[in-house]
DSSP file (Angstrom, degrees, kcal/mol; ACC not computed):
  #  RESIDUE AA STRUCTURE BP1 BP2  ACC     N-H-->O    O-->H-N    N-H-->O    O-->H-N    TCO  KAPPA ALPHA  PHI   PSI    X-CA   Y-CA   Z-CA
    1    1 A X              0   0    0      0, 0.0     2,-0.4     0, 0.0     0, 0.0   0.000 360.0 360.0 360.0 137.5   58.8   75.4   66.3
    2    2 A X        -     0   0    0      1,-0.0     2,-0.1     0, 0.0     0, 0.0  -0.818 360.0-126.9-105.9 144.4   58.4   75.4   70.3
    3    3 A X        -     0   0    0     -2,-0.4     2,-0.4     1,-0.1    -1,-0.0  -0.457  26.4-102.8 -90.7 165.4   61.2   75.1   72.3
    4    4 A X        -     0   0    0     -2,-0.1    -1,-0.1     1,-0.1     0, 0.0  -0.635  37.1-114.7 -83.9 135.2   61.6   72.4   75.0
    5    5 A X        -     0   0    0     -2,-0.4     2,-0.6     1,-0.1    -1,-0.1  -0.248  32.1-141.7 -43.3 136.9   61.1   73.6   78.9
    6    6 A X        -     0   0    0      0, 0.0     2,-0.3     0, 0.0    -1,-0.1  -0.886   7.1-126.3-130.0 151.9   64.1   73.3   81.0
    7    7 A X        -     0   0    0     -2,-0.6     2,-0.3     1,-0.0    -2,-0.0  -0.401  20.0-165.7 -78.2 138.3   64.2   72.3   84.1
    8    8 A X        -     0   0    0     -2,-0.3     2,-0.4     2,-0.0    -1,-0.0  -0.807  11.9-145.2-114.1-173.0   65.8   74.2   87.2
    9    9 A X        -     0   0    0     -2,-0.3     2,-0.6     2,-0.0    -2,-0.0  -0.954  12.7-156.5-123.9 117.0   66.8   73.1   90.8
   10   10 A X        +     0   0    0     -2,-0.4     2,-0.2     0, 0.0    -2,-0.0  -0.976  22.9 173.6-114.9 125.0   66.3   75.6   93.0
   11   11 A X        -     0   0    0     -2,-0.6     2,-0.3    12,-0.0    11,-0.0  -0.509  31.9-122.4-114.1 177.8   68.6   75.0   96.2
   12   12 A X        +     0   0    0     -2,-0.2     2,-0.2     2,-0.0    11,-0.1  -0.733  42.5 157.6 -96.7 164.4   69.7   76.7   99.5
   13   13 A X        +     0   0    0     -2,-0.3     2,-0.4     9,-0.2     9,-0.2  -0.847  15.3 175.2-167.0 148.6   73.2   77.1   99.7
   14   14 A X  E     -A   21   0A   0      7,-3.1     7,-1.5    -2,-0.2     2,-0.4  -0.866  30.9-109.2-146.2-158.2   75.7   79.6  101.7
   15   15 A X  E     -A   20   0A   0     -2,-0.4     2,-0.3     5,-0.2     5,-0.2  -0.962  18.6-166.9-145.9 152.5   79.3   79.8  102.0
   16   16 A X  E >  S-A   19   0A   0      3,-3.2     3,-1.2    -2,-0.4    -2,-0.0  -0.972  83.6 -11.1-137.3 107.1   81.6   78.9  105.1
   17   17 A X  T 3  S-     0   0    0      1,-0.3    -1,-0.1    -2,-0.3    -2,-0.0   0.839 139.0 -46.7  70.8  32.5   85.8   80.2  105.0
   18   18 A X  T 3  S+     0   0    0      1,-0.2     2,-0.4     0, 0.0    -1,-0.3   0.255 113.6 120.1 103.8 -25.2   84.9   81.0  101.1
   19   19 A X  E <   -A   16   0A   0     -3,-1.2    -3,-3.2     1,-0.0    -1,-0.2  -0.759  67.3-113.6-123.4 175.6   83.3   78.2  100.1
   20   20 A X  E     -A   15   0A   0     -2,-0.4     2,-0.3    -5,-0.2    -5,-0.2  -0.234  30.9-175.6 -66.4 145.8   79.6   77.2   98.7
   21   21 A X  E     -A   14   0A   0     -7,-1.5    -7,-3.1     2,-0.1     2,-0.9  -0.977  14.5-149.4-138.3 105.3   77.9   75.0  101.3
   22   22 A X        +     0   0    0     -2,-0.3    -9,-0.2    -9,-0.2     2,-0.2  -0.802  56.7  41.8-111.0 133.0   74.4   73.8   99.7
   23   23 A X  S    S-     0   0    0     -2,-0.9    -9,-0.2   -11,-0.1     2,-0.1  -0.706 100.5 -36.3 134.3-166.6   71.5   73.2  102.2
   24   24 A X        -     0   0    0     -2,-0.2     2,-0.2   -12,-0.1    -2,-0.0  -0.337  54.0-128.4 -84.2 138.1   70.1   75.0  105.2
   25   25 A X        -     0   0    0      1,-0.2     3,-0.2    -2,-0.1    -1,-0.1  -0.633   8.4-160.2 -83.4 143.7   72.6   76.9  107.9
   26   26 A X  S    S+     0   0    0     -2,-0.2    19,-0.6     1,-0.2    -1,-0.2   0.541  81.7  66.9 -91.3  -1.2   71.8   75.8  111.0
   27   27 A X        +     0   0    0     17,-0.1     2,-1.0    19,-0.0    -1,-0.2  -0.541  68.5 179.7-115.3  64.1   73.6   79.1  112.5
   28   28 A X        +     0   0    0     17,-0.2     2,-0.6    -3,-0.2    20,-0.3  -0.456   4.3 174.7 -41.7  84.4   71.3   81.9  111.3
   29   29 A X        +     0   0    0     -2,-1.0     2,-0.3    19,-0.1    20,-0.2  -0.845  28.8  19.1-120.4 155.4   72.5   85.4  112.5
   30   30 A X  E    S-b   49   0B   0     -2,-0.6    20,-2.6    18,-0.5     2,-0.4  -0.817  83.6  -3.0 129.7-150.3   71.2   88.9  111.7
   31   31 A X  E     +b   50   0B   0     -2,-0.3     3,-0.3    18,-0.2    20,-0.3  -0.634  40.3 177.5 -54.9  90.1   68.3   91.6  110.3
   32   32 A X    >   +     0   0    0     18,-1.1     3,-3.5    -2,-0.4    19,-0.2   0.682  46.4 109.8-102.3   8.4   65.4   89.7  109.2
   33   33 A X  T 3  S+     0   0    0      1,-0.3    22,-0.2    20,-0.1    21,-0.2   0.655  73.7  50.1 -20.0 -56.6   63.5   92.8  108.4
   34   34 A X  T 3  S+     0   0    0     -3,-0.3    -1,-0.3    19,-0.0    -2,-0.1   0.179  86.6 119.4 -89.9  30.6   63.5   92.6  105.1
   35   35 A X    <   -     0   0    0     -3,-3.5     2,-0.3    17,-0.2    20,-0.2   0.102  35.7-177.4 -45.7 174.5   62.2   88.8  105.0
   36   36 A X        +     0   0    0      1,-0.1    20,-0.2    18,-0.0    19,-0.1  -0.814  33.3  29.2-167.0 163.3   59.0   87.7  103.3
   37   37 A X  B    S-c   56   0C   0     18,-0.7    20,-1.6    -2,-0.3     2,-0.5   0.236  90.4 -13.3  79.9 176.4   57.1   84.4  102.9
   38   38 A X        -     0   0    0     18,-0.2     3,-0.4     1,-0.1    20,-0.2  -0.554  38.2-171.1 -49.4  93.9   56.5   81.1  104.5
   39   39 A X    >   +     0   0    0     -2,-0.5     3,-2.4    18,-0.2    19,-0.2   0.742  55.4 112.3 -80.4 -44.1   58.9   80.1  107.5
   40   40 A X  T 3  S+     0   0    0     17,-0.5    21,-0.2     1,-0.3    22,-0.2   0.281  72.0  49.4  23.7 -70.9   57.5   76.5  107.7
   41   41 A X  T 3  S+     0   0    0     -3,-0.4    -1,-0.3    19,-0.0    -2,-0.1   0.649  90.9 118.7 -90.2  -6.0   60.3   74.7  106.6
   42   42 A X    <   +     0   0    0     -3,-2.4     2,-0.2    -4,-0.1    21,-0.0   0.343  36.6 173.1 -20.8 138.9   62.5   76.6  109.1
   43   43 A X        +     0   0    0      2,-0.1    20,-0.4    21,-0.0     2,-0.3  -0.469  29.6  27.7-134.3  88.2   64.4   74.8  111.9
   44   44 A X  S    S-     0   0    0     18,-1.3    20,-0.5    -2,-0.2     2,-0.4  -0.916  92.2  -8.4-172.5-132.3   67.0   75.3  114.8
   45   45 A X        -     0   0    0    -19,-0.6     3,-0.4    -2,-0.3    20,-0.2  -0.791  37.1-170.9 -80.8 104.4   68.0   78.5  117.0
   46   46 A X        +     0   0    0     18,-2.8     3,-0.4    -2,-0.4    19,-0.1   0.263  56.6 111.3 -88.2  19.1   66.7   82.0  116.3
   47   47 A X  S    S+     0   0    0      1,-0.2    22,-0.2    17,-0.2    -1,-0.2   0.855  74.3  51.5 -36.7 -56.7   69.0   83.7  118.9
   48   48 A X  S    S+     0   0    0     -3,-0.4   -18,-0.5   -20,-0.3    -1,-0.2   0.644  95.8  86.0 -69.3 -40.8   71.1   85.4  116.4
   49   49 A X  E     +b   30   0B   0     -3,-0.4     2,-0.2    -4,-0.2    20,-0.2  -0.169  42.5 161.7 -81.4 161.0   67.9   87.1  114.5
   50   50 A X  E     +b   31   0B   0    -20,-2.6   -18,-1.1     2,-0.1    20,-0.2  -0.758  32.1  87.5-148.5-162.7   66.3   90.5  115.6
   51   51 A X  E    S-d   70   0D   0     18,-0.6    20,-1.2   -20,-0.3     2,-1.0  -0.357  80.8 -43.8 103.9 160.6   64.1   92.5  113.2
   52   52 A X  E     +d   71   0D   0     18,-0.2     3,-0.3     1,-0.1     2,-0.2  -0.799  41.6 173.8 -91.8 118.6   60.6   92.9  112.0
   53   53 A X    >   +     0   0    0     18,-4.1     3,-0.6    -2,-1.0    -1,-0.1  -0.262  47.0 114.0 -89.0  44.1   58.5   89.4  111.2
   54   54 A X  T 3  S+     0   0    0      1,-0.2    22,-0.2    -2,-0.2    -1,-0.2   0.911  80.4  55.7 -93.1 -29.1   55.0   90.9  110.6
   55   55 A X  T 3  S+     0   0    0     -3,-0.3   -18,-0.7   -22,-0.2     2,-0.4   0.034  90.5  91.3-113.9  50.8   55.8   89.6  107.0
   56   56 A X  B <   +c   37   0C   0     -3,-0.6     2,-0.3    17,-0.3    20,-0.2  -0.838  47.0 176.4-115.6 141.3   56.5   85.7  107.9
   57   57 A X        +     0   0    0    -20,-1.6   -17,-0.5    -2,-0.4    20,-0.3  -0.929  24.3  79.2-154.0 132.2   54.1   83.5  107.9
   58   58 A X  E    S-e   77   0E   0     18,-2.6    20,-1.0    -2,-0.3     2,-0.4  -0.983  78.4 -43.2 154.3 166.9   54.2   79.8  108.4
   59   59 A X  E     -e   78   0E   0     -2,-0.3     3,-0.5    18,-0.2    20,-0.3  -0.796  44.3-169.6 -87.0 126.2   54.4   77.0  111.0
   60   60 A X    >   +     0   0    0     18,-4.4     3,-0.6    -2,-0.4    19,-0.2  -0.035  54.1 108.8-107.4  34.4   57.1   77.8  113.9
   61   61 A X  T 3  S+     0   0    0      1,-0.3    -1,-0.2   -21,-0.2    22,-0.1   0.755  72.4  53.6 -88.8  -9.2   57.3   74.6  115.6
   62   62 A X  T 3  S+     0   0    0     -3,-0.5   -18,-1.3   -22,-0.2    -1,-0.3   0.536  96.5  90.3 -90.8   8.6   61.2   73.4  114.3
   63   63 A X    <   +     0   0    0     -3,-0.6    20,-0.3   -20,-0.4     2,-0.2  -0.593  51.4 159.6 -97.0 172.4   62.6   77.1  115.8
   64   64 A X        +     0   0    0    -20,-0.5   -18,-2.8     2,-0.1    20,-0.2  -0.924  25.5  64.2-167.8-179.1   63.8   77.4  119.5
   65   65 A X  B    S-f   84   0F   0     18,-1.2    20,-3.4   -20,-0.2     2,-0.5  -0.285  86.0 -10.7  94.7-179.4   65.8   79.6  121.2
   66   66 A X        +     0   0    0     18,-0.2   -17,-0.2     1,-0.1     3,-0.1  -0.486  52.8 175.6 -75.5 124.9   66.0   83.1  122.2
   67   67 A X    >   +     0   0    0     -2,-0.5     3,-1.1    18,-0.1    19,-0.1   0.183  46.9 102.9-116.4  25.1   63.1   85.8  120.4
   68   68 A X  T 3   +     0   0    0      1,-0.3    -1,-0.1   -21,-0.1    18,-0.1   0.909  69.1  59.8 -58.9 -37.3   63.5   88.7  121.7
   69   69 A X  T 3  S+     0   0    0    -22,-0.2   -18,-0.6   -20,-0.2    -1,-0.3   0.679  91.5 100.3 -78.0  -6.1   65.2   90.5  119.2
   70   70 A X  E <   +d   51   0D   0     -3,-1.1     2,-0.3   -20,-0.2   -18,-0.2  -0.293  51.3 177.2 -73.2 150.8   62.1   89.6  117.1
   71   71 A X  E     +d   52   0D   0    -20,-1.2   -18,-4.1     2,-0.1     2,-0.2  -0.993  24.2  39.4-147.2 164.8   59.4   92.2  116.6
   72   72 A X  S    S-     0   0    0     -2,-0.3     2,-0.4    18,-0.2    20,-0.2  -0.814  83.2  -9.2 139.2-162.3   56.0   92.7  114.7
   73   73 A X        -     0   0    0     -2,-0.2   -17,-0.3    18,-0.1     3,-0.1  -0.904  44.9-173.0 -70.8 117.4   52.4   90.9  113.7
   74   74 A X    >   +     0   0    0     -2,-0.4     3,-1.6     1,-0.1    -1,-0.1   0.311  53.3 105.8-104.3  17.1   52.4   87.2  114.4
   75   75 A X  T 3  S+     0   0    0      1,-0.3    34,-0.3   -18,-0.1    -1,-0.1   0.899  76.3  57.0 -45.2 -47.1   49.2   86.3  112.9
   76   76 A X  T 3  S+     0   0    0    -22,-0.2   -18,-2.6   -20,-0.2    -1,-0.3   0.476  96.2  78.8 -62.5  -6.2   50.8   84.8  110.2
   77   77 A X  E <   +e   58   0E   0     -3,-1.6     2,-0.2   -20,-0.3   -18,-0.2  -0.773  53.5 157.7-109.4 146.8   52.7   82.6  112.2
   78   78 A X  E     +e   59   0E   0    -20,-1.0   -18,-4.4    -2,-0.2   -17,-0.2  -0.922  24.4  74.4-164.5-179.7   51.7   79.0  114.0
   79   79 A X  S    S-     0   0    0    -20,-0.3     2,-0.1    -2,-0.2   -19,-0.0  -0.387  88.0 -21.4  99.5-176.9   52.7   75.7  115.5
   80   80 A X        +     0   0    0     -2,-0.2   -17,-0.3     1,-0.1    -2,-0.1  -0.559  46.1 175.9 -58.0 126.6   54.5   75.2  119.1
   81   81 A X        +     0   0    0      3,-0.1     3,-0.5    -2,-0.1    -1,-0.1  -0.067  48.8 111.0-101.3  26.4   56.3   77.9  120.4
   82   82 A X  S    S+     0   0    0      1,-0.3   -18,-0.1   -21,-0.0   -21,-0.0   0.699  74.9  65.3 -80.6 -38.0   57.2   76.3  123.6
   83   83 A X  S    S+     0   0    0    -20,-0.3   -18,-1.2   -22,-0.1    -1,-0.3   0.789  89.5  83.7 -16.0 -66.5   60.6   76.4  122.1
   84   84 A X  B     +f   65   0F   0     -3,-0.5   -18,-0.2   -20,-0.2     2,-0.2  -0.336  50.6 179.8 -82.6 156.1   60.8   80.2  122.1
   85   85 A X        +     0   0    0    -20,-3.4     2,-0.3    -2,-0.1   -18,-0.1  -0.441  24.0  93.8-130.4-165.8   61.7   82.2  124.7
   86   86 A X  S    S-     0   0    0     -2,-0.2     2,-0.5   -19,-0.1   -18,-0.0  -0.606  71.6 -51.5 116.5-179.9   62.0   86.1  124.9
   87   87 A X        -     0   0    0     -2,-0.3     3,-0.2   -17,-0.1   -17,-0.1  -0.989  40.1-175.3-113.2  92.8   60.6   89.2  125.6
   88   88 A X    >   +     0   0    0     -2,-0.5     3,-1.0     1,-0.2   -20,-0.0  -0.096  46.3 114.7-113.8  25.3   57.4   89.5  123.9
   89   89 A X  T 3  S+     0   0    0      1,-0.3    -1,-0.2     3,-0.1     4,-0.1   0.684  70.8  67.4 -81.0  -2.8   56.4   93.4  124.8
   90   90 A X  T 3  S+     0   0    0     -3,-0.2    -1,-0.3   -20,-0.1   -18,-0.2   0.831  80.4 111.8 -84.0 -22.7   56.7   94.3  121.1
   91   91 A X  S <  S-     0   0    0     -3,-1.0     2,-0.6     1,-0.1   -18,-0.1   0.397  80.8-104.7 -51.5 170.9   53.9   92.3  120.5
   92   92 A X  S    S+     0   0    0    -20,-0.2     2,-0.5     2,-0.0    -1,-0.1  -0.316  74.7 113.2-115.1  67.8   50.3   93.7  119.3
   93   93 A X        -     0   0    0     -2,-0.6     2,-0.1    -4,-0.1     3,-0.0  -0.934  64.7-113.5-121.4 146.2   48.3   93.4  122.4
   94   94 A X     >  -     0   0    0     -2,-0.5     4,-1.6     1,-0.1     5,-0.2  -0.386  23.7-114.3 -71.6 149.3   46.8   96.4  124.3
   95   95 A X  H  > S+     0   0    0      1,-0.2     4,-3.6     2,-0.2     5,-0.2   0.944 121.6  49.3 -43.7 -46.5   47.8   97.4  127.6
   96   96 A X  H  > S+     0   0    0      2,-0.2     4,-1.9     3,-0.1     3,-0.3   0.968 110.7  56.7 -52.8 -56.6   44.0   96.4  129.0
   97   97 A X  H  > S+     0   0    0      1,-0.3     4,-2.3     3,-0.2    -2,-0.2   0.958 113.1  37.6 -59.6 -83.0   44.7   93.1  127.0
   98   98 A X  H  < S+     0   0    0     -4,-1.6    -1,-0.3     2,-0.2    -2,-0.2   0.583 110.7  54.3 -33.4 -39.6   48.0   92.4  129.2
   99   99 A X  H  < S+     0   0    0     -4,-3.6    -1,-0.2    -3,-0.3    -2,-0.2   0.983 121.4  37.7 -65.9 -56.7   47.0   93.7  132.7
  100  100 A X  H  < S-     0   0    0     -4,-1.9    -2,-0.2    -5,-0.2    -3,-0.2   0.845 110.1-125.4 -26.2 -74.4   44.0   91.1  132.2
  101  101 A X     <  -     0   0    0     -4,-2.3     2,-0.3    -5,-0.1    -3,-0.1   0.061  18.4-115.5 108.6 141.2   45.5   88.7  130.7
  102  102 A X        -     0   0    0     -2,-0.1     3,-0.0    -4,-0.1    -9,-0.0  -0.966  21.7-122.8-123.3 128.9   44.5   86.7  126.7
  103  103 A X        -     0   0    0     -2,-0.3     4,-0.2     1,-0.1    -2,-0.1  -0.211  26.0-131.5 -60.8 164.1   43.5   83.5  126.2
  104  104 A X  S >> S+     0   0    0      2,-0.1     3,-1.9     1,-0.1     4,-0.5   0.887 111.7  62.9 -92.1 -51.2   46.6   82.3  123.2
  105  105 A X  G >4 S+     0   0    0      1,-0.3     3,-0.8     2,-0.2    -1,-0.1   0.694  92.9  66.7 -96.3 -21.8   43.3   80.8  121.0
  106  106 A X  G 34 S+     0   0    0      1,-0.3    -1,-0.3     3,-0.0    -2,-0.1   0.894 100.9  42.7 -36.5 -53.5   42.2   84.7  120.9
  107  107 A X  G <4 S+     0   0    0     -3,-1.9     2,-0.7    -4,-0.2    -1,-0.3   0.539  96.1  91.3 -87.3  -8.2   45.1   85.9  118.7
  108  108 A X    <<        0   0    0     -3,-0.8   -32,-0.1    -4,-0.5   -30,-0.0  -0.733 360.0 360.0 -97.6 121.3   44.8   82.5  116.2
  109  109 A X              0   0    0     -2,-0.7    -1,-0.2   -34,-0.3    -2,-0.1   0.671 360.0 360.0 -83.2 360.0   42.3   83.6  113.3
């Protein structure tokens, strides 16, 4: 006999003064080091995060805010970033690259 499929819901959810809160926080603070996957659907202020993003990938046009604390490869990453602000010296350009100066369309494969 086969059994029937069941469906789940998979939601966001966190909790605020103890209780479950379901959908996305707009107040995002820590480590994101050990992230992974697609940022896409992402939105608001990334002040709060530091960490390595070399394994995010995704469109970054809903973030804003401060990126400093960010580090890594941002190949994986695209969309407007007019938003972000920061201190970009972690980045993976060469020194030669940086005294010159690099076209932005260089670094989009």
């Amino acid at each position: 006999m086969k059994k029937m499929l069941k469906k789940q819901d998979n939601k966001c959810w966190y909790f605020v003064d103890g209780k479950k809160v379901f959908g996305v926080p707009s107040h995002l603070r820590g480590d994101v080091s050990r992230l992974r996957g697609d940022v896409s659907g992402l939105c608001g202020d990334v002040s709060g995060l530091r960490g390595d993003a070399s394994d995010l990938r995704g469109d970054v046009s809903g973030l804003s805010g401060d990126a400093s604390g960010l580090r890594g490869e941002a190949s994986g990453l695209c969309g407007d970033v007019s938003g972000l602000c920061g201190d970009v010296n972690e980045c993976e350009i060469t020194n030669e690259e940086r005294k010159k100066g690099i076209d932005i369309k260089d670094l989009i494969e």
